[in-house]
C-alpha positions in Angstrom: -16.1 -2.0 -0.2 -15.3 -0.6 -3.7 -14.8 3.3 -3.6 -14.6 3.1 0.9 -11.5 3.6 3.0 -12.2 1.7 5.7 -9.7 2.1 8.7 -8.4 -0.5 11.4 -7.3 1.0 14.8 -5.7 0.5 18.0 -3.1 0.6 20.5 0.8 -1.3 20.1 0.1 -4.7 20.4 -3.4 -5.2 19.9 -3.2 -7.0 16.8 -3.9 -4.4 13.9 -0.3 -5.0 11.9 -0.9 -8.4 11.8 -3.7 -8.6 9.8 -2.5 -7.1 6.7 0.9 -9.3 6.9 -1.6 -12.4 7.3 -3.2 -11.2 4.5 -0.2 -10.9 2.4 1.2 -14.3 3.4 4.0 -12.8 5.8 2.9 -13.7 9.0 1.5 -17.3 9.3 -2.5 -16.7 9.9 -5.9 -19.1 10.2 -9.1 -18.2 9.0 -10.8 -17.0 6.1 -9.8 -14.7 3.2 -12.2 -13.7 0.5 -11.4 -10.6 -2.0 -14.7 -10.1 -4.3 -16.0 -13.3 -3.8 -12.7 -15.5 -3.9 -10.9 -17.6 -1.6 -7.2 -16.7 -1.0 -4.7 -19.4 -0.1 -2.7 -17.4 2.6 -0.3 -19.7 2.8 0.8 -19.0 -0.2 3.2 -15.8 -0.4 2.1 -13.5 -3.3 -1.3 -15.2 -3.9 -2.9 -12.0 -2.5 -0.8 -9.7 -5.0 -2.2 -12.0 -7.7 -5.3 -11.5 -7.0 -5.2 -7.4 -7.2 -3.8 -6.2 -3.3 -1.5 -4.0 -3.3 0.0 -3.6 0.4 2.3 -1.0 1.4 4.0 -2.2 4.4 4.8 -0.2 8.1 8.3 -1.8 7.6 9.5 0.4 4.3 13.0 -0.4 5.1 12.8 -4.5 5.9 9.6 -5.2 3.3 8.8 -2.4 0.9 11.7 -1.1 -0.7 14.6 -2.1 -2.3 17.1 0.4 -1.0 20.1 -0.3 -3.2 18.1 0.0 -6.4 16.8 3.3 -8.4 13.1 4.5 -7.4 12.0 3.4 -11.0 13.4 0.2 -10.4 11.2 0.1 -7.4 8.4 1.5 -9.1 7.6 -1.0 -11.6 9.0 -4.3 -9.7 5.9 -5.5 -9.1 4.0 -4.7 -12.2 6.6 -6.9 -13.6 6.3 -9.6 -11.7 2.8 -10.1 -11.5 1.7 -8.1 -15.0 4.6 -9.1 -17.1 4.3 -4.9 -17.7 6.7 -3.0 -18.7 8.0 -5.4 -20.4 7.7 -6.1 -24.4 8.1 -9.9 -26.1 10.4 -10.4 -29.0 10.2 -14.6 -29.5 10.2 -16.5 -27.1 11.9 -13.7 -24.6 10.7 -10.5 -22.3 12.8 -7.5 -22.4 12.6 -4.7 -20.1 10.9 -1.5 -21.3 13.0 1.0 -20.0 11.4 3.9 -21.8 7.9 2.9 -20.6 9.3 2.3 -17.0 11.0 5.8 -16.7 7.8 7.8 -18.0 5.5 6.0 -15.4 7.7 6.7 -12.7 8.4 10.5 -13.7 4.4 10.3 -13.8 4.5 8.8 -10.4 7.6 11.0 -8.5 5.3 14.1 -10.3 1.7 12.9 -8.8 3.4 12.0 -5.5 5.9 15.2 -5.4 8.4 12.8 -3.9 11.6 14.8 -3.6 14.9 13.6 -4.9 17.0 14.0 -8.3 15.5 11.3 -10.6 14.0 8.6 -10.9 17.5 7.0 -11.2 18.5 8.1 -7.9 18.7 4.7 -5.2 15.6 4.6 -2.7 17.9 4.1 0.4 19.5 8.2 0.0 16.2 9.3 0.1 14.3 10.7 3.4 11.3 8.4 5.2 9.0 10.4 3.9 10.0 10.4 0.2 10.5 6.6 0.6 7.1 6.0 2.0 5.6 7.5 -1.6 7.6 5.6 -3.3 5.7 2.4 -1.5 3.1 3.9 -2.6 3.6 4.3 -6.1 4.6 0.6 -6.6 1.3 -0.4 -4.9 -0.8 2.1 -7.2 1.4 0.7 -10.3 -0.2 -2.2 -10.6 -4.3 -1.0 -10.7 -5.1 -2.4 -7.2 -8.6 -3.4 -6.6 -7.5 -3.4 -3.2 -5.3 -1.2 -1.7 -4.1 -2.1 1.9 -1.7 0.9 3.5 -0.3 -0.2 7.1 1.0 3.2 9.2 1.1 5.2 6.8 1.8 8.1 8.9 4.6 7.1 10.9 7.7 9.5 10.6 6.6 12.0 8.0 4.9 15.8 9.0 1.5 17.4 8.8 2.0 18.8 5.6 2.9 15.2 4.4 -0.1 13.1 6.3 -2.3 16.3 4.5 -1.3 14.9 0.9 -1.3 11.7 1.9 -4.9 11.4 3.0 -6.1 13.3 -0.2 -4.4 11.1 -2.3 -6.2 7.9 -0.5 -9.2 9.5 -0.9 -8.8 10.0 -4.8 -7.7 6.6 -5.4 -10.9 5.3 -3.2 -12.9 8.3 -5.3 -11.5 5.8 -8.7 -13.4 2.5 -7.3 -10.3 1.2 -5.1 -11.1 -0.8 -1.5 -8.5 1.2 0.5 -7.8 -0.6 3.4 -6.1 1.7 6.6 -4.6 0.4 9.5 -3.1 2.8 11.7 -2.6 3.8 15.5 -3.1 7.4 14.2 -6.6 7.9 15.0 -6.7 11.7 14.0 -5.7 10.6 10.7 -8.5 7.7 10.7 -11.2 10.3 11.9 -10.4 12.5 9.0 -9.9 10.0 5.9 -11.4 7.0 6.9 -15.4 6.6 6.4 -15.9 3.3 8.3 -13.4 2.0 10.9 -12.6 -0.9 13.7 -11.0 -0.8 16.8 -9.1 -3.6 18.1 -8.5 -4.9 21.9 -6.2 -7.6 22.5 -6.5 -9.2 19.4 -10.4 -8.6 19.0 -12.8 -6.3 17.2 -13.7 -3.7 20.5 -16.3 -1.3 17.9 -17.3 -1.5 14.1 -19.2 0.9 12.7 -19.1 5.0 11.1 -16.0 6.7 12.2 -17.8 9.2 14.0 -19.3 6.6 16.1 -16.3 4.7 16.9 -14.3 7.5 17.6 -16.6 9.9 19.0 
């Protein structure tokens, strides 16, 4: 729902990380999709991102980032793509607002304190951590109405998951559906209100998190 992070748990293998790549077309998937009343085709690859979910991926390093390019670069990619923003229209042809695209990120690296030189420096020299905000900040660039963040947690500290989990909570706290998946069910007790826990492949418990994970 608008405004709830709702949280999806479970052990390796159970099925959690393939729900979010279903929904994003990466995985081939059956069933269902509706975001706010319409159908998704999930066949189609980017027809979820079209229709306002944002998805940062467990894989930062094979999905999420492009680790040759600049952190603004990955920043506004898919505002661009999908928004046509950052971008300004002279005729018939789109150039790139570079000026526009450098402030938001600066905005971005400032709100997310992801550590690094610049916004020109290349995503791949940065730590796990730092890359996994940067994920996050392309998601958030484009206004989702649904925000889906898979394993958020894995490989960064307490002092990081801390941030992390107040910053969910603010963009939940702005009208955003965060959607949580995550084996990290300490970190599910304490952001998530709702949650789900699967068993091979099926929902074992649905309800408040201090039911489910009493």
């Amino acid at each position: 729902r608008r405004g709830e992070i709702f949280g999806i748990g479970g052990l390796a293998g159970q099925g959690k990380i393939g729900i979010p790549n279903g929904i994003m077309g990466l995985y081939p998937s059956t069933g269902t999709m509706k975001a706010f009343g319409k159908e998704l085709d999930l066949s189609k690859l980017g027809e979820a991102l079209s229709h306002g979910i944002a998805f940062v991926s467990e894989d930062r390093r094979g999905v999420g980032l492009l680790l040759g390019e600049s952190i603004e670069q990955n920043v506004v990619f898919s505002a661009i793509q999908i928004k046509d923003d950052f971008t300004y229209k002279i005729g018939p042809t789109r150039f790139f607002n570079q000026k526009k695209a450098r402030q938001h990120t600066l905005d971005m690296i400032h709100l997310l304190d992801i550590r690094c030189t610049g916004s020109s420096q290349t995503v791949g020299s940065l730590s796990g951590g730092n890359q996994q905000k940067v994920c996050l900040a392309r998601a958030l660039t484009i206004n989702p109405e649904i925000l889906i963040v898979s394993e958020p947690t894995r490989g960064i500290d307490y002092g990081l998951k801390a941030g992390l989990g107040s910053l969910l909570q603010e963009v939940a706290a702005e009208g955003t559906a965060v959607f949580l998946v995550t084996h990290d069910v300490e970190f599910a007790a304490e952001y998530a209100g709702r949650v789900v826990m699967l068993f091979d492949g099926k929902v074992a418990c649905d309800g408040p998190k201090h039911e489910v994970l009493s």
